[in-house]
N, C-alpha and C positions, 0 to 999 in steps of 0.2 A: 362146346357141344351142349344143347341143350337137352333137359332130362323129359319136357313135352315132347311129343310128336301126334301133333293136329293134322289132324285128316280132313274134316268138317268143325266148323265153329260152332264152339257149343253155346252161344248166345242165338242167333241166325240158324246154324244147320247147315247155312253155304259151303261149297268146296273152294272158294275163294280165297282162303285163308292160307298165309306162307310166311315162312320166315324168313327174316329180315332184319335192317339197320336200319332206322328211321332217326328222323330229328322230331324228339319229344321235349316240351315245355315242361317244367315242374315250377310252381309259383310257390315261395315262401314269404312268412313275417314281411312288413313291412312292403309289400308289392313286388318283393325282387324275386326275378324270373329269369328261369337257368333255361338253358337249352343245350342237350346233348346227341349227341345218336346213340341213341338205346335199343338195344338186340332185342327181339322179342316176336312172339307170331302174331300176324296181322292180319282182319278180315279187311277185305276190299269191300265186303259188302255192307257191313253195319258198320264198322272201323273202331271195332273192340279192340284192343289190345292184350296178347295175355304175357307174363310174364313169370320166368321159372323161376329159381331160387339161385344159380350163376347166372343167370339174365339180372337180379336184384343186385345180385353185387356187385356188380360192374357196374350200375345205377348208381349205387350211393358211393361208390369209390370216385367216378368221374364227378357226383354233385359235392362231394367232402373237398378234392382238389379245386372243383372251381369253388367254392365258398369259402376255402385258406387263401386262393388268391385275391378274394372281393376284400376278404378281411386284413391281407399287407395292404391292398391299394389306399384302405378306407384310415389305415394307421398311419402311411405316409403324408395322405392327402391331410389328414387332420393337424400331423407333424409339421406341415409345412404350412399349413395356417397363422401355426404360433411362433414364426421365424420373422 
């Protein structure tokens, strides 16, 4: 349940704006680019995104699990180098 509720976007002023699951990129270090579907309310008109504070945590909890998974793959891949 989010603790916004956008009626108008307050970048734009549109009534455009709703909430939603989308698939959002987040780029870290090194070039490496996550993508998840992150909850959050969205203008169609300017394509601000705004983001609660249970919209954030469910952000960095699904970027924390894909970046433990990048981090076995990168251990095995390295592991297996030196075999």
């Amino acid at each position: 349940m989010s603790s916004l509720n956008l009626e108008k976007c307050p970048i734009c002023g549109s009534d455009k704006i709703k909430r939603d699951i989308r698939e959002e990129t987040f780029e870290f270090k090194d070039n490496v680019k996550i993508t998840i579907n992150a909850p959050g309310w969205y203008c169609d008109e300017c394509n601000e995104v705004f983001y609660d504070w249970n919209d954030m945590g469910e952000i960095e909890e699904a970027i924390s699990r894909l970046k433990n998974d990048l981090n076995k793959y990168n251990k095995v891949k390295i592991a297996s180098k030196h075999i």
